[in-house]
N, C-alpha and C positions, 0 to 999 in steps of 0.2 A: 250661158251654156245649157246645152239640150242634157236629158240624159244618155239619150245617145250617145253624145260628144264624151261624157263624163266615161264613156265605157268600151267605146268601140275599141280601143287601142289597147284595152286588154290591162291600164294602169288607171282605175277608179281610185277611190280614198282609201283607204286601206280595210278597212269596215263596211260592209251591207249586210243587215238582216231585220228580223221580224221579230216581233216580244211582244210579252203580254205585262203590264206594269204591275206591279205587286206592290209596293211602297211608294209616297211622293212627299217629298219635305222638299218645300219651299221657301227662301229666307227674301224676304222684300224691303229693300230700304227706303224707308219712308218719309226719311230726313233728307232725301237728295233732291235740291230743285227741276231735276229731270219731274221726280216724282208731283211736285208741286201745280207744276204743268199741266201734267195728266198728257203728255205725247210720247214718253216712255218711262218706265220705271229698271231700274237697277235690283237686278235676281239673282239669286245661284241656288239651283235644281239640283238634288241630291234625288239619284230614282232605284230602285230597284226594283229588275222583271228577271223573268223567265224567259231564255232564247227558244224563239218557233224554230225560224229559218232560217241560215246562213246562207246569203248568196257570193260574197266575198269575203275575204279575210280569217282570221280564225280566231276563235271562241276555246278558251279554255277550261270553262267550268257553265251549267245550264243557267245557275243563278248569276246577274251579270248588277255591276253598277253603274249608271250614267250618271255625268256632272255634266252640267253646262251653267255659264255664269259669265254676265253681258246686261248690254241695253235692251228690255225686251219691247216692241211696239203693238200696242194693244190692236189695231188695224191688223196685223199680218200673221200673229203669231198666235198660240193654243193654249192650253193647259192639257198637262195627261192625267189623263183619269186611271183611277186605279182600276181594273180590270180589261182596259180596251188594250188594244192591238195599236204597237206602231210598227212605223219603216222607219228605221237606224240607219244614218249615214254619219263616218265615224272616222280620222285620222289615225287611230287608236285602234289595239286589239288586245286579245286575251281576257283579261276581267274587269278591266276600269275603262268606261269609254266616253272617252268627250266631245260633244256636238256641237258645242260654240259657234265654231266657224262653219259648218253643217247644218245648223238650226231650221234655216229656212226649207231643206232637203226635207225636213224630219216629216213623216205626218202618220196620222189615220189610217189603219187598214179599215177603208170598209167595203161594201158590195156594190157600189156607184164601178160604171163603167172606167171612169178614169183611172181612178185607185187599184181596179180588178188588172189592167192594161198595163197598168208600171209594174207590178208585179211579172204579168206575163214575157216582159222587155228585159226585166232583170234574168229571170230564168232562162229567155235565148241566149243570151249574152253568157252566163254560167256554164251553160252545158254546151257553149262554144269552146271557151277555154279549159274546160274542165275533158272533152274528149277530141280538143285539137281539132276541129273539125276543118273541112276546106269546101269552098263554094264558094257563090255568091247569095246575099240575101238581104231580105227585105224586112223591115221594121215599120208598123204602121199603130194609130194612134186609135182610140177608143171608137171613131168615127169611120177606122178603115179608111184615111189619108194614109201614104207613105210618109215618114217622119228622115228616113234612114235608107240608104242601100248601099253596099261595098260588099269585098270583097275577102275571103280568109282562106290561109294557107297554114295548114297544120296549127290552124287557132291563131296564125297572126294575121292581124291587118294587112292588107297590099293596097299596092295600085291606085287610083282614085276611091274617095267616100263621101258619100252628097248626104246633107243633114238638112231638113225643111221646117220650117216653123208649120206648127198646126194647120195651118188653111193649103196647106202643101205648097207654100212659096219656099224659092233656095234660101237656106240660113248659111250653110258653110260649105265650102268643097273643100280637102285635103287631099293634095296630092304627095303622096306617100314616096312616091317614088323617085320623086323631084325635090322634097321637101317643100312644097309651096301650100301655103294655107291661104285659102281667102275666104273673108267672110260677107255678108248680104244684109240690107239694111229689111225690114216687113214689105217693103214694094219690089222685094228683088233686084235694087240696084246696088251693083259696087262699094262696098263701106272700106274693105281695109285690104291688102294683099301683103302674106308675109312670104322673102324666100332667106332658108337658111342652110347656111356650110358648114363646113368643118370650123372657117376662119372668120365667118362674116354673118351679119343677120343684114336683110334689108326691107323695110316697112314702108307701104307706101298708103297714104291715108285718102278717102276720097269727099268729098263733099255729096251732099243729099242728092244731088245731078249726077254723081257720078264722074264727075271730076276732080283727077288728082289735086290735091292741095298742099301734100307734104310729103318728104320722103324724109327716111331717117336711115342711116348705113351705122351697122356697128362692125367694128375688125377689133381681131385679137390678135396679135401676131407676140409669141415670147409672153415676156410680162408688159407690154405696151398695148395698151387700147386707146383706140380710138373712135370717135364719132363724130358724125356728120349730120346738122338737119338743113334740108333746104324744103323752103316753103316758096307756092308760086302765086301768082295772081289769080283773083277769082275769077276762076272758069276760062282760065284760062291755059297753056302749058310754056308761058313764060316764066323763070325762074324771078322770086321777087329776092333772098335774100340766101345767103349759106353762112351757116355758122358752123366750123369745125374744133372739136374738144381735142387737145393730146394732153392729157390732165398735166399741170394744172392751166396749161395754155387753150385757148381757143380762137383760131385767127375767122374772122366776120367780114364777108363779102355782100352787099345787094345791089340788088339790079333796076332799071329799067325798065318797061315792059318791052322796048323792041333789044334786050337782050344786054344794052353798053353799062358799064360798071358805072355805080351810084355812088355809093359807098364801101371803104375796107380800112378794117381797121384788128385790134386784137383784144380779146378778155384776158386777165389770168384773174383766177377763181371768179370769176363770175362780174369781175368790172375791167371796166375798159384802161386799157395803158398802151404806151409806147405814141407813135403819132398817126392820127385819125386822119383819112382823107377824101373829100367830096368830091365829085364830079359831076360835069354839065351831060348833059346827051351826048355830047360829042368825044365824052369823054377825057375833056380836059379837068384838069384841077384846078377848083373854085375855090377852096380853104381848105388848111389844113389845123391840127387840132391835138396839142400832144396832152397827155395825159400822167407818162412819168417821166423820169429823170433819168431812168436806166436805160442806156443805150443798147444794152443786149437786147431789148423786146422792142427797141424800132422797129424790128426787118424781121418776119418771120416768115424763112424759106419756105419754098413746097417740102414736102414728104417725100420718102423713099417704098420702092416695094407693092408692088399689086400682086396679088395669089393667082397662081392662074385657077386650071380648071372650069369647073362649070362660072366657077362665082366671076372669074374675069371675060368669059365671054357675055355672061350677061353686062358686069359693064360695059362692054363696048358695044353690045348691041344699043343698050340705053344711050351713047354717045357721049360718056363721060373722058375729059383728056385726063392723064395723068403726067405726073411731076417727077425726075429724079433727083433732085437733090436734100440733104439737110444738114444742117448743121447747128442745133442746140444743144446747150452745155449738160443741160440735165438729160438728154435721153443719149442713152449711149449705143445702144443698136438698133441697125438701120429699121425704120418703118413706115407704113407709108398713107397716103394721101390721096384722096379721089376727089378732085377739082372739079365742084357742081357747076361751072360755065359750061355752056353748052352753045355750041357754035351754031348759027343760024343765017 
């Protein structure tokens, strides 16, 4: 994630600002075979500074304390010196703030163009939310590359938001107004596409070419969730396999590559039961293969229930069929099922 990404939407970490370090106690454990190694050591940073700058969150007193305590890796990470300047990125507010999970965010103020830049990017971003403001605009990097451009409405996000890795190649688009995220591998092709609804998330993942390889569907309907991953052949857009969760059931389909069922069978928790069954190309049955004893998890119906709205015309634009029926002892109201066969 850019810091763009971390900001445009108006919900960053709860904490950003600027300090000058005044105190630094550091406890290092030197008994840990991390340490032994010498490829990381186990720390906890007890700091206290003086707040410069507040760009988010809020600061209740000027003297503040930081803790952070973790695997520190001599490669990536710093020591703060007592007197310098950092940028605080912080879960945390008011007087005790902890950058653990922020660590890497943390750095140097100093007069190096880059350093000068993320400053000036926090401070757009600020006195966007800070005077509601509305346009469009633009965020560019120390080299004058565009990084950012989108759109704000009385200081919110709208519409489309194009985020760029440094050399100005696309890293993300969010379409705000669709819910759709999609993200860009450094060559600008295709990495991942997310769309989500009120009822549903659906992920579809792509290979280095740019070709889908996996699709994952999540629904909620009531207290029933369900999930679905189907994965396809390389480079291809024949479906290779569908695994569906209705906890603690999971019924398992693969395919073919010209589309005819391979295999289907059912998980609960995570291993196989009830009876397995293979097929030739043609789709006949070649052997079969049981697993338990419980006749109730022989046969596990299709699902009940597709949402409409946008999320069901997307499936059917995708050309996904669905099922009505169910009938399992443990789930008591109706829910339902998106059958990754796809007719060809």
């Amino acid at each position: 994630m850019t810091l763009t990404e971390m900001l445009f939407k108006g919900e960053p970490v709860k904490s950003i600002f600027t300090c000058k370090i005044l105190t630094n106690l550091t406890k290092i454990d030197e008994n840990s075979s991390a340490f032994q190694n010498k490829d990381f050591i186990r720390e906890d940073i007890l700091i206290t500074a003086t707040v410069n700058q507040i760009y988010f969150g809020k600061v209740d007193t000027n003297i503040i304390t930081i803790k952070t305590s973790g695997f520190k890796y001599f490669v990536h990470d710093f020591e703060f010196e007592v007197g310098k300047t950092y940028l605080i990125f912080s879960p945390t507010d008011k007087k005790i703030f902890n950058i653990t999970s922020f660590y890497k965010w943390t750095k140097q103020v100093t007069d190096i163009p880059d350093s000068s830049n993320e400053i000036k990017i926090l401070k757009q971003f600020a006195d966007i939310f800070k005077y509601k403001k509305t346009g469009q605009f633009t965020f560019k990097n120390s080299n004058g590359i565009i990084v950012a451009t989108g759109e704000y409405d009385n200081g919110k996000a709208v519409n489309v938001w194009k985020h760029y890795y440094d050399n100005g190649i696309i890293k993300a688009e969010y379409d705000l107004k669709n819910n759709i995220t999609t993200q860009y591998s450094t060559n600008g092709i295709i990495k991942e596409e997310t769309i989500i609804s009120n009822d549903a998330n659906i992920t579809e993942t792509f290979t280095s070419q740019g070709v889908l390889s996996e699709k994952n569907i999540y629904i909620k309907h009531d207290t029933v969730e369900s999930r679905q991953e189907i994965k396809y052949y390389e480079n291809s857009d024949k479906i290779k396999s569908v695994k569906t969760t209705i906890t603690p059931i999971s019924p398992y389909e693969e395919y073919y590559e010209n589309g005819d069922l391979k295999l289907k069978g059912q998980y609960l928790n995570h291993e196989k039961v009830g009876m397995w069954k293979e097929y030739d190309e043609k789709e006949k049955i070649v052997q079969k293969t049981g697993y338990s004893n419980d006749e109730s998890l022989k046969k596990i119906p299709a699902l009940k229930y597709i949402p409409d709205t946008a999320l069901r015309k997307e499936l059917i634009k995708m050309k996904f069929t669905t099922h009505d029926s169910l009938d399992l002892n443990k789930i008591k109201k109706p829910v339902f099922f998106i059958s990754g066969r796809k007719k060809y």
